[in-house]
PQR file with spaces between the fields and no chain letter, atoms N, CA, C, O and H, PARSE charges and radii, in Angstrom:
ATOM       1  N    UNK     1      22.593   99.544  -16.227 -0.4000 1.5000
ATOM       2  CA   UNK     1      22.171   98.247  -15.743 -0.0000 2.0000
ATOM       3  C    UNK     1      20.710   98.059  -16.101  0.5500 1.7000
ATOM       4  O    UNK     1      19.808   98.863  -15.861 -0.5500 1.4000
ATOM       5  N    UNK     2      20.568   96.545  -16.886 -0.4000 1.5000
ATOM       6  CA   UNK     2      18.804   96.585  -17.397 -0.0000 2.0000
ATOM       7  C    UNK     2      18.079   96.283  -15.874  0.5500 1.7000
ATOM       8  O    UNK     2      18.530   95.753  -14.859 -0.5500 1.4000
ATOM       9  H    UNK     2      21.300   95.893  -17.080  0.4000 1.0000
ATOM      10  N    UNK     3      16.762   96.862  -16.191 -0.4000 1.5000
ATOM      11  CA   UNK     3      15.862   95.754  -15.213 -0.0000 2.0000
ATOM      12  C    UNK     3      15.550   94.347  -14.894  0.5500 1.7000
ATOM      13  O    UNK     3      15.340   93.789  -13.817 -0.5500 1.4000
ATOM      14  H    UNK     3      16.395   97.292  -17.016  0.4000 1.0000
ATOM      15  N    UNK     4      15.576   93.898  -16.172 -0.4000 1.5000
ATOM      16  CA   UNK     4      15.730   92.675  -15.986 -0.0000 2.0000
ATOM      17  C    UNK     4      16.487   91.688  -16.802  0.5500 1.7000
ATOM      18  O    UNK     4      16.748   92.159  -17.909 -0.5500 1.4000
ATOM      19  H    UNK     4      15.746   94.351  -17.047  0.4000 1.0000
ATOM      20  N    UNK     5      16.836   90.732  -16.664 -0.4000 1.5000
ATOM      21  CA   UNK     5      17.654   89.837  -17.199 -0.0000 2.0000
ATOM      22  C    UNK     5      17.345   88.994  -18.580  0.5500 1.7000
ATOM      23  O    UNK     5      16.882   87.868  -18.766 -0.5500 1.4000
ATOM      24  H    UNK     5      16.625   90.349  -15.764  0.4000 1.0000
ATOM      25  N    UNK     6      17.760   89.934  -19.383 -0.4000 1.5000
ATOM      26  CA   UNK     6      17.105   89.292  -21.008 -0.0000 2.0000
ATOM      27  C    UNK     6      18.997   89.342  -21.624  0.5500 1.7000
ATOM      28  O    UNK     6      20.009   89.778  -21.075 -0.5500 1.4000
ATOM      29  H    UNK     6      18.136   90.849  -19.232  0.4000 1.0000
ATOM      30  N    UNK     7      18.754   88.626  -23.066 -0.4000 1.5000
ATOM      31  CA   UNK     7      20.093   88.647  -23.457 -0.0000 2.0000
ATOM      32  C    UNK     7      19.976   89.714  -24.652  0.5500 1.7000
ATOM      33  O    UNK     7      18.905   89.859  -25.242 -0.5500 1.4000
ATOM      34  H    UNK     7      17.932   88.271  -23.513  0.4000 1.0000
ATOM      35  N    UNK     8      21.058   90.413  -24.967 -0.4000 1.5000
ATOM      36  CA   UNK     8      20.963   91.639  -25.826 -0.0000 2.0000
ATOM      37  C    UNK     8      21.522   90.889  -27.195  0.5500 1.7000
ATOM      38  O    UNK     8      21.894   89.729  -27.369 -0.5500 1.4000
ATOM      39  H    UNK     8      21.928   90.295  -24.489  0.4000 1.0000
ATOM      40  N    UNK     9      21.428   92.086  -28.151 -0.4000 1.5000
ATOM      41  CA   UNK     9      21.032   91.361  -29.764 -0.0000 2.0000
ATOM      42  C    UNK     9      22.657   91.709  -30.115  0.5500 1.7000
ATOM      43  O    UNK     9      23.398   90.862  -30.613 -0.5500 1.4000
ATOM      44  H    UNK     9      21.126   93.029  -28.010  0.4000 1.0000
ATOM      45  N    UNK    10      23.054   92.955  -29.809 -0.4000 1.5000
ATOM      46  CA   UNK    10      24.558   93.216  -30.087 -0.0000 2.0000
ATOM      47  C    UNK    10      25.485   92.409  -28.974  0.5500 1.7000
ATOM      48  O    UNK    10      24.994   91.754  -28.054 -0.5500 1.4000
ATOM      49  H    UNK    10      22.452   93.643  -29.404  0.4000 1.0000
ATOM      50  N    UNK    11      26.890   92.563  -29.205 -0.4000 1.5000
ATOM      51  CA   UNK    11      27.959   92.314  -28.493 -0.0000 2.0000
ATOM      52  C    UNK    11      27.539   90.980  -27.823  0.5500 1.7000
ATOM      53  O    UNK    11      27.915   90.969  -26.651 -0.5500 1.4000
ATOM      54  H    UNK    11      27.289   93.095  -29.951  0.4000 1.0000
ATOM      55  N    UNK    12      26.947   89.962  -28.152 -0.4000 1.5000
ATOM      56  CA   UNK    12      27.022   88.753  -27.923 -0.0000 2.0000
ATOM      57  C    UNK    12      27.649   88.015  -28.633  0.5500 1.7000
ATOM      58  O    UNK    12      27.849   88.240  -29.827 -0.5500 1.4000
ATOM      59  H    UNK    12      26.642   89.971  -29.104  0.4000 1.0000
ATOM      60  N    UNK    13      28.277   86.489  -27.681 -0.4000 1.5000
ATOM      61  CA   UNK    13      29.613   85.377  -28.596 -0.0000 2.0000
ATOM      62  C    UNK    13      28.811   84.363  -29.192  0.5500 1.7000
ATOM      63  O    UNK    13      28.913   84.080  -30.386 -0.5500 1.4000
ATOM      64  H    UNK    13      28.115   86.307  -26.711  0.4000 1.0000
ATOM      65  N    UNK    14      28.034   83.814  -28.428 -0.4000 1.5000
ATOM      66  CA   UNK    14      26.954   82.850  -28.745 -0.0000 2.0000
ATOM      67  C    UNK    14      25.717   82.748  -28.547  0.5500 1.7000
ATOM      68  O    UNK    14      25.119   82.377  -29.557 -0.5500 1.4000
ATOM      69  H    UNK    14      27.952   84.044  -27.458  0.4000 1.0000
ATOM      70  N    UNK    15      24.728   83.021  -27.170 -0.4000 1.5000
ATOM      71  CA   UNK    15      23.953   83.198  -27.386 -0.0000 2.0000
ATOM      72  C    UNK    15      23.721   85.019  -26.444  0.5500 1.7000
ATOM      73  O    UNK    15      22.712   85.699  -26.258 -0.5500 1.4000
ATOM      74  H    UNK    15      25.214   83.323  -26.349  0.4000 1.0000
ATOM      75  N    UNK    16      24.821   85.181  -26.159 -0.4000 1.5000
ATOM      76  CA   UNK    16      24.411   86.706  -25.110 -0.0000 2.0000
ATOM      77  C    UNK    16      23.981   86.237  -23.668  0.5500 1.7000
ATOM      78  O    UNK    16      23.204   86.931  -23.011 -0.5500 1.4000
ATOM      79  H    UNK    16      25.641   84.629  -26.310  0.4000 1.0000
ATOM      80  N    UNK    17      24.525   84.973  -23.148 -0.4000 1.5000
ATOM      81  CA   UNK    17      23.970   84.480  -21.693 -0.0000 2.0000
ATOM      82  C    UNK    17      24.570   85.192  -20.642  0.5500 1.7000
ATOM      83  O    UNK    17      23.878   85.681  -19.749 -0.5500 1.4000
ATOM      84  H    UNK    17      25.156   84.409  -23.682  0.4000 1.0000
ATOM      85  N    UNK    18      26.069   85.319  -20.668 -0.4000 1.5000
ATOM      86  CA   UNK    18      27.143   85.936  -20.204 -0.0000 2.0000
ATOM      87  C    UNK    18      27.112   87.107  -19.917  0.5500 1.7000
ATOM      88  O    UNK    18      27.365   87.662  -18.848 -0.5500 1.4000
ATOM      89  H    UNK    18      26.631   84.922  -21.394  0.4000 1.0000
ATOM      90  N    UNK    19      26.541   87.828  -21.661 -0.4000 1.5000
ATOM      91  CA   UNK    19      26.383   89.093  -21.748 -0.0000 2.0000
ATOM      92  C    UNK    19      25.630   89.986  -21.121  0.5500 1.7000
ATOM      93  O    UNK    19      25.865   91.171  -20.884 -0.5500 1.4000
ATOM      94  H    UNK    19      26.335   87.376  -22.529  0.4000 1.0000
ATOM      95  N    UNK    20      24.591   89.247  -20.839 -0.4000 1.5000
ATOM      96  CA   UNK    20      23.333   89.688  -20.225 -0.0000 2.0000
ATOM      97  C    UNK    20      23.255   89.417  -18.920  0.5500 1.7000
ATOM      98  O    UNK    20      22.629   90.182  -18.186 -0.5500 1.4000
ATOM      99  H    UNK    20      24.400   88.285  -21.032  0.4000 1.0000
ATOM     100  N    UNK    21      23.757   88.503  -18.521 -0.4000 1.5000
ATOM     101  CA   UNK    21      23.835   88.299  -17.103 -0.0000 2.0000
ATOM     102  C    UNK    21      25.206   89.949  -16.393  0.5500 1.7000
ATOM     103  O    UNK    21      25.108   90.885  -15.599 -0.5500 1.4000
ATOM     104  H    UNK    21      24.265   87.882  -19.117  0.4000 1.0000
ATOM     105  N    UNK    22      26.060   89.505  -17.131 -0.4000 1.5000
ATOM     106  CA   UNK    22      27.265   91.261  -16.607 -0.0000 2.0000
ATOM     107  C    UNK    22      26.283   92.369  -17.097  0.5500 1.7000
ATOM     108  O    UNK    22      26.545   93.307  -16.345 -0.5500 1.4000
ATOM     109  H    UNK    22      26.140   88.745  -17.776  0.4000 1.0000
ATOM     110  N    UNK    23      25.361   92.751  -17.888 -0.4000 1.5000
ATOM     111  CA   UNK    23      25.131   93.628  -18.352 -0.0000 2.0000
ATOM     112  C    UNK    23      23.535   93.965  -17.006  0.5500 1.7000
ATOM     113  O    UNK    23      23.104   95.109  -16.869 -0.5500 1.4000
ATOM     114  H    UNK    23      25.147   91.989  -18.499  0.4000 1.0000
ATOM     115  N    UNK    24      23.112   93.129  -16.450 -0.4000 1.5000
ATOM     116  CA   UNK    24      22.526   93.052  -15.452 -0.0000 2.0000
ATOM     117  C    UNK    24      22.895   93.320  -13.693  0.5500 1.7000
ATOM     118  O    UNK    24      22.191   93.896  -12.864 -0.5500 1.4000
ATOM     119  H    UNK    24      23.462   92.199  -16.561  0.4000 1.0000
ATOM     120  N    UNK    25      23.873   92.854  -13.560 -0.4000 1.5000
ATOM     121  CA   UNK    25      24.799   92.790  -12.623 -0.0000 2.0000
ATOM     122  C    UNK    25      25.644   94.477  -12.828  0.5500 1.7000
ATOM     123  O    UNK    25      26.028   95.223  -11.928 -0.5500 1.4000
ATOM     124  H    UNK    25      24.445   92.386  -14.234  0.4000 1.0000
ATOM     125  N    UNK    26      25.722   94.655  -14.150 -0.4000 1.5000
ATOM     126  CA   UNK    26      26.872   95.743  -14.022 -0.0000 2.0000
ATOM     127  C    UNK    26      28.471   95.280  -14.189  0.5500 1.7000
ATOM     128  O    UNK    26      29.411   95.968  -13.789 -0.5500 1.4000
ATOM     129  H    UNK    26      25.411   94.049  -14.881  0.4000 1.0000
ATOM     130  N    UNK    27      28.577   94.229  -14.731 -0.4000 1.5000
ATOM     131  CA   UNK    27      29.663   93.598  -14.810 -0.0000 2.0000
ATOM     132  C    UNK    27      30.651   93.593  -16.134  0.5500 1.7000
ATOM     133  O    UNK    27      29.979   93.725  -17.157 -0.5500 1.4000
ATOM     134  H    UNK    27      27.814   93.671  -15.056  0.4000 1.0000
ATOM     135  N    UNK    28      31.429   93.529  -16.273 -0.4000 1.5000
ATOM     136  CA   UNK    28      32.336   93.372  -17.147 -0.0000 2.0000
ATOM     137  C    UNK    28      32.226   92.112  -17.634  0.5500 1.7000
ATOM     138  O    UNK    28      32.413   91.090  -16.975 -0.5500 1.4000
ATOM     139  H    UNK    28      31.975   93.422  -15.442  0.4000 1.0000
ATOM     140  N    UNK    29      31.686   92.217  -19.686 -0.4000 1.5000
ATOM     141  CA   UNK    29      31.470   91.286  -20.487 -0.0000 2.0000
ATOM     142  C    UNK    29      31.834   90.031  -20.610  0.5500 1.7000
ATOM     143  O    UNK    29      31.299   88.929  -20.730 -0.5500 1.4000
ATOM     144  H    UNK    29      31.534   93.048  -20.221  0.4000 1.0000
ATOM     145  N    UNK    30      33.757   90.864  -20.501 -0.4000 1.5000
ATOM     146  CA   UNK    30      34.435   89.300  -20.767 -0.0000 2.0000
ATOM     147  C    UNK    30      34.994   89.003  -19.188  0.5500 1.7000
ATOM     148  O    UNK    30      36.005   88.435  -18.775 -0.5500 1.4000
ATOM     149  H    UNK    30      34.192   91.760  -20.404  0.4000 1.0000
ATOM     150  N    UNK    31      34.390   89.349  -18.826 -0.4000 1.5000
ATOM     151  CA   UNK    31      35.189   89.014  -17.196 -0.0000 2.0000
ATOM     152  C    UNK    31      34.071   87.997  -16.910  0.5500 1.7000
ATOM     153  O    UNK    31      34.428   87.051  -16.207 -0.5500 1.4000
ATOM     154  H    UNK    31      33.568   89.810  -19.161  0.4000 1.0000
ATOM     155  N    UNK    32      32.954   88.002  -17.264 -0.4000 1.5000
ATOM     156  CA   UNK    32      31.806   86.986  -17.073 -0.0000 2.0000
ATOM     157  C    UNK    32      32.005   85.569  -17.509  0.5500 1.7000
ATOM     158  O    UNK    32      31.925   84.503  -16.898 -0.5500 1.4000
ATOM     159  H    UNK    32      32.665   88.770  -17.835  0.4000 1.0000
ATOM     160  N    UNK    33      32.422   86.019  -19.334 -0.4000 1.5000
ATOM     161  CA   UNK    33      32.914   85.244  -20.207 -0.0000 2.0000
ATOM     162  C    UNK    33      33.856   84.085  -19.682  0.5500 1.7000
ATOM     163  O    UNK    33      33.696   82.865  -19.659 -0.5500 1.4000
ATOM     164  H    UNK    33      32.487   86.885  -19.831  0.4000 1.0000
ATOM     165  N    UNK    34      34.792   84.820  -19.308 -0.4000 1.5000
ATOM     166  CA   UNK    34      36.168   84.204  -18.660 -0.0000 2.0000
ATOM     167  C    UNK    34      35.654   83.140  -17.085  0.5500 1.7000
ATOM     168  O    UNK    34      35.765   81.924  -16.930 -0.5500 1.4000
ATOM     169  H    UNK    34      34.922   85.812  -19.326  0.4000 1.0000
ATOM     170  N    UNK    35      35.248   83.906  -16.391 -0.4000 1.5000
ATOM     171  CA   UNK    35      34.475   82.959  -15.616 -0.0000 2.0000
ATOM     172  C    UNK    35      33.738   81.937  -15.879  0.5500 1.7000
ATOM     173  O    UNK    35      33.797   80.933  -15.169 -0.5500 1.4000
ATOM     174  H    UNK    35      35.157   84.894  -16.517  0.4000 1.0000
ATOM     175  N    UNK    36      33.098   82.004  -16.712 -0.4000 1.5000
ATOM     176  CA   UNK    36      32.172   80.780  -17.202 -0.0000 2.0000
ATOM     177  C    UNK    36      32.908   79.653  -17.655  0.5500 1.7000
ATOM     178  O    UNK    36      32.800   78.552  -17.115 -0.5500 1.4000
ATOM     179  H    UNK    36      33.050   82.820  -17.288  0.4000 1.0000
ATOM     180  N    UNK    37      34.022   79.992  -19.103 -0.4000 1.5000
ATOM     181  CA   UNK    37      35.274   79.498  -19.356 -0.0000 2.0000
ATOM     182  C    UNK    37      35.381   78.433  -18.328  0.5500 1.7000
ATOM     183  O    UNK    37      34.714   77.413  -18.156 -0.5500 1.4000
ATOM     184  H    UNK    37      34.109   80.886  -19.542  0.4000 1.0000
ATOM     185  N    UNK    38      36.795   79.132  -17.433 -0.4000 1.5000
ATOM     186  CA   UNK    38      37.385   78.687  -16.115 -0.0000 2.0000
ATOM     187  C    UNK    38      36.542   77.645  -15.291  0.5500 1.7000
ATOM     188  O    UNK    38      37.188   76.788  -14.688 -0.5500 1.4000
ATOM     189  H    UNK    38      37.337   79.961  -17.573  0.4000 1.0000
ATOM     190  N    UNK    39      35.027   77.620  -15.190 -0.4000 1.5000
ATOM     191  CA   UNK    39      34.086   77.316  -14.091 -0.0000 2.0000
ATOM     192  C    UNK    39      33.719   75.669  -14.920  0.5500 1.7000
ATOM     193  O    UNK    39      33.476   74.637  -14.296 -0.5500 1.4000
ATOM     194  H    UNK    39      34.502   78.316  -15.680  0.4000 1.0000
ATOM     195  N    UNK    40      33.778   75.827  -16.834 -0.4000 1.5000
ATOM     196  CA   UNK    40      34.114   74.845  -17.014 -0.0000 2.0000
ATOM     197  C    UNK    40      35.028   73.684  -16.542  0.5500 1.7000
ATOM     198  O    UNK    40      34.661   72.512  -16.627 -0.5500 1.4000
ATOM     199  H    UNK    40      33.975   76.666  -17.341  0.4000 1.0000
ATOM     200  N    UNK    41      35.933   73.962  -16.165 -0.4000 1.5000
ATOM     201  CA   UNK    41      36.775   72.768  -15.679 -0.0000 2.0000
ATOM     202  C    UNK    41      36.358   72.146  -14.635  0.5500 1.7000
ATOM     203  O    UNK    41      36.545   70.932  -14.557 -0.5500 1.4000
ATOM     204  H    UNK    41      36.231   74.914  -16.095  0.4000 1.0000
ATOM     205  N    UNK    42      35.567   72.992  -13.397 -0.4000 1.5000
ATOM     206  CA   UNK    42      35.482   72.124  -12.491 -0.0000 2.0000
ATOM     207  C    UNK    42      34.099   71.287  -12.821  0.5500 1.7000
ATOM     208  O    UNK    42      33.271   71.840  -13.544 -0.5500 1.4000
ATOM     209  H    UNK    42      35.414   73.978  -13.460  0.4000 1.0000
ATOM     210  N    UNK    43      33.910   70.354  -12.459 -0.4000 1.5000
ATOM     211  CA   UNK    43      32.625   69.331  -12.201 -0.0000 2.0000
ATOM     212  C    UNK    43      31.559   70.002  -12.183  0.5500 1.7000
ATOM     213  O    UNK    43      31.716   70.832  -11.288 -0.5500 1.4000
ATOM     214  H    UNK    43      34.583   69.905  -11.871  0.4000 1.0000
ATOM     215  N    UNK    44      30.289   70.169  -12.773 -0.4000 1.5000
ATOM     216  CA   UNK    44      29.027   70.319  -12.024 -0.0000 2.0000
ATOM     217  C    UNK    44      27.887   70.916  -14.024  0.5500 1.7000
ATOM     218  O    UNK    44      28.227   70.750  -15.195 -0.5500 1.4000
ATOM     219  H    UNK    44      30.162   69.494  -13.500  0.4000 1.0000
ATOM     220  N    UNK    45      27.205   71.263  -13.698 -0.4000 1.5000
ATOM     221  CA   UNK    45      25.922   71.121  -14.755 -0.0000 2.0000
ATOM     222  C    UNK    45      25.892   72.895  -15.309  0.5500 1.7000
ATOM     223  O    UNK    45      25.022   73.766  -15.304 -0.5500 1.4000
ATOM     224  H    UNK    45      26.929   71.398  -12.746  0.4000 1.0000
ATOM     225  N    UNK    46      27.395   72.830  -15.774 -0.4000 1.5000
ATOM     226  CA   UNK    46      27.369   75.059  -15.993 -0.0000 2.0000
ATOM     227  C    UNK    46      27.098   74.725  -18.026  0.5500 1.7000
ATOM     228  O    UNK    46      26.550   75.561  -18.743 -0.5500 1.4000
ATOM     229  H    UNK    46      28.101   72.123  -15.778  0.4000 1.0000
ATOM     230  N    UNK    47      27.554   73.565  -18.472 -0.4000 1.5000
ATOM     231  CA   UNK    47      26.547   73.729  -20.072 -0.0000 2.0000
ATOM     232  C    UNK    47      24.965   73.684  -19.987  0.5500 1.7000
ATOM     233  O    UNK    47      24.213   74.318  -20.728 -0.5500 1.4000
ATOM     234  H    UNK    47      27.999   72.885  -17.889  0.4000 1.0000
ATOM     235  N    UNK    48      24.549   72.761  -18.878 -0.4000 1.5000
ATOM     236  CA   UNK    48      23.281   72.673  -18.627 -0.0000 2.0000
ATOM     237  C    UNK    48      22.527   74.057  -18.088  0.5500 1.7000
ATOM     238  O    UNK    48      21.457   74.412  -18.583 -0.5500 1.4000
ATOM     239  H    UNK    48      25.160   72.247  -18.276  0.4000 1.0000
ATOM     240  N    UNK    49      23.091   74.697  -17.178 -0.4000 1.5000
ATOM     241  CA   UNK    49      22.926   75.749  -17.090 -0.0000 2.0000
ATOM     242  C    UNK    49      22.563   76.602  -18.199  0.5500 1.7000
ATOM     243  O    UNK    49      21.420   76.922  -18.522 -0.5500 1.4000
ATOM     244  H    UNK    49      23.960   74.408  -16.776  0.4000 1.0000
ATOM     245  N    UNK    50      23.858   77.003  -18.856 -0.4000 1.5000
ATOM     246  CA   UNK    50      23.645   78.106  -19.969 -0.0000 2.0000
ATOM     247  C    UNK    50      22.690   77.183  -20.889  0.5500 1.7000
ATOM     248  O    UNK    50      21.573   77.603  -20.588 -0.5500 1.4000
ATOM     249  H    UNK    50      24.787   76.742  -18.594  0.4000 1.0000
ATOM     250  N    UNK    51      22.567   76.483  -21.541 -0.4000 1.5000
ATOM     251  CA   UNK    51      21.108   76.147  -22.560 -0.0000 2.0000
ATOM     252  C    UNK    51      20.172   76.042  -21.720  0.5500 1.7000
ATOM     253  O    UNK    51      19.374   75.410  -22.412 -0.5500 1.4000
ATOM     254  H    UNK    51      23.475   76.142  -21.785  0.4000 1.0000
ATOM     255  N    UNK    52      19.457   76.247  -20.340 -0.4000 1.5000
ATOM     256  CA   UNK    52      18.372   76.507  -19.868 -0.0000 2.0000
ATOM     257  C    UNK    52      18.277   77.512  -19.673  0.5500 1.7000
ATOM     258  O    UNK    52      17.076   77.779  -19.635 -0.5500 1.4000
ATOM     259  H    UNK    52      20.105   76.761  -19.778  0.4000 1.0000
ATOM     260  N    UNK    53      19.339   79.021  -19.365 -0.4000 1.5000
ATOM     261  CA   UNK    53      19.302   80.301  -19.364 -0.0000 2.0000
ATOM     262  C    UNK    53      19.303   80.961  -21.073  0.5500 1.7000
ATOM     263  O    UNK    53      18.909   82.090  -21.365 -0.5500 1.4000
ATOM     264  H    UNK    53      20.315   78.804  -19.395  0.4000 1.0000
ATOM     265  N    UNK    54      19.771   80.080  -21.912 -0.4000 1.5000
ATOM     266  CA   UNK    54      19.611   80.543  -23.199 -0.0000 2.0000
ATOM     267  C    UNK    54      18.066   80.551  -23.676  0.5500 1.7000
ATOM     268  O    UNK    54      17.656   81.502  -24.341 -0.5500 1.4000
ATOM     269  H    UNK    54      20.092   79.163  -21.675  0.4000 1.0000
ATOM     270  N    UNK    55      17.190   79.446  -23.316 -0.4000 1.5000
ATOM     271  CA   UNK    55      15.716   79.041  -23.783 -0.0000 2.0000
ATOM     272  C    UNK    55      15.102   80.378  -23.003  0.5500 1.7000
ATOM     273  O    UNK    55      14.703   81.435  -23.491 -0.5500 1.4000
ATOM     274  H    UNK    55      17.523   78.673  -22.775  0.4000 1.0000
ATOM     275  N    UNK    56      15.174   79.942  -21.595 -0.4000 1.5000
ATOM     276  CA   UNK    56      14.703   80.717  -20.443 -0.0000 2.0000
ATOM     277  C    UNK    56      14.268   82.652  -20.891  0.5500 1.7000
ATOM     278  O    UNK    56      13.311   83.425  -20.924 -0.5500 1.4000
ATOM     279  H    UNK    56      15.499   79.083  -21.198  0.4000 1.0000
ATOM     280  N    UNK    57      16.096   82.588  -21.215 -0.4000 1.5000
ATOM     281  CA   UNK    57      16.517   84.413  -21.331 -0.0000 2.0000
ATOM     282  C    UNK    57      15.469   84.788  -22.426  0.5500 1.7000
ATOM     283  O    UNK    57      15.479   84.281  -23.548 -0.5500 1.4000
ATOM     284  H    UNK    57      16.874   81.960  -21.189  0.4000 1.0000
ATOM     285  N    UNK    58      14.598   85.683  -22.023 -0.4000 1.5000
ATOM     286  CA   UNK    58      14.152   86.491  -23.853 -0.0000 2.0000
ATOM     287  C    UNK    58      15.011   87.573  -24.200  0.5500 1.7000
ATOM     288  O    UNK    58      15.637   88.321  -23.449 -0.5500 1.4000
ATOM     289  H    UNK    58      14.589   86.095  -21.112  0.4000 1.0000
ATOM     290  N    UNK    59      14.942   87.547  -25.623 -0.4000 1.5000
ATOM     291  CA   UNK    59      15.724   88.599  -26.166 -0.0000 2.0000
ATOM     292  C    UNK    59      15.642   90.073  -25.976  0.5500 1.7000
ATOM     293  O    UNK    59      14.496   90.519  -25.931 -0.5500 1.4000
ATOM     294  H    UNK    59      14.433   86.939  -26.233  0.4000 1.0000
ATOM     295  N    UNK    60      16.670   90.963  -25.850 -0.4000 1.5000
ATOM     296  CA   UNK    60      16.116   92.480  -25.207 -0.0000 2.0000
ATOM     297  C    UNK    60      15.367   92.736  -26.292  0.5500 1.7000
ATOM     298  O    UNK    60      15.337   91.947  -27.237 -0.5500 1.4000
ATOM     299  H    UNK    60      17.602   90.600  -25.887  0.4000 1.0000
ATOM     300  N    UNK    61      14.695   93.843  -26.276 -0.4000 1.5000
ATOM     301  CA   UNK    61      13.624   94.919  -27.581 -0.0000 2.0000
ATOM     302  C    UNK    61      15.020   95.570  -27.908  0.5500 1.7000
ATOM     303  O    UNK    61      15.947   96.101  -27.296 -0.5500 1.4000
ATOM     304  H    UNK    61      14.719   94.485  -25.509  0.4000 1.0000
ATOM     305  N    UNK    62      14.730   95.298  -28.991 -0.4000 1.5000
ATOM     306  CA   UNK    62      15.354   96.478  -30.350 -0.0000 2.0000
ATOM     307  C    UNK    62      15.642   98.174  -29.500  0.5500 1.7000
ATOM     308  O    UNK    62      16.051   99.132  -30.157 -0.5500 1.4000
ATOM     309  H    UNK    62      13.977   94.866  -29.488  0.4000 1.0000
């Protein structure tokens, strides 16, 4: 589990938002993935979300 919440350079789909958030948490990649997915359908600001956690997130170090 990192210290802090950056998105990693490997095993990311698009930008590593997902990735980095389970990989923080301790969570399972696509189980994040899949949630995010799913969380699409209902109503509320989760694209807005991820492109302000995409700008936001810095990239892990090499």
């Amino acid at each position: 589990m990192g210290a802090v919440l950056d998105r990693p350079r490997n095993g990311k789909v698009i930008a590593g938002v997902c990735a980095g958030i389970a990989d923080r948490m301790g969570w399972n990649r696509s189980k994040v993935r899949l949630v995010f997915v799913l969380s699409c359908i209902l109503p509320g600001p989760q694209f807005l979300a991820y492109i302000v956690l995409w700008v936001l997130m810095p990239k892990r170090e090499a």
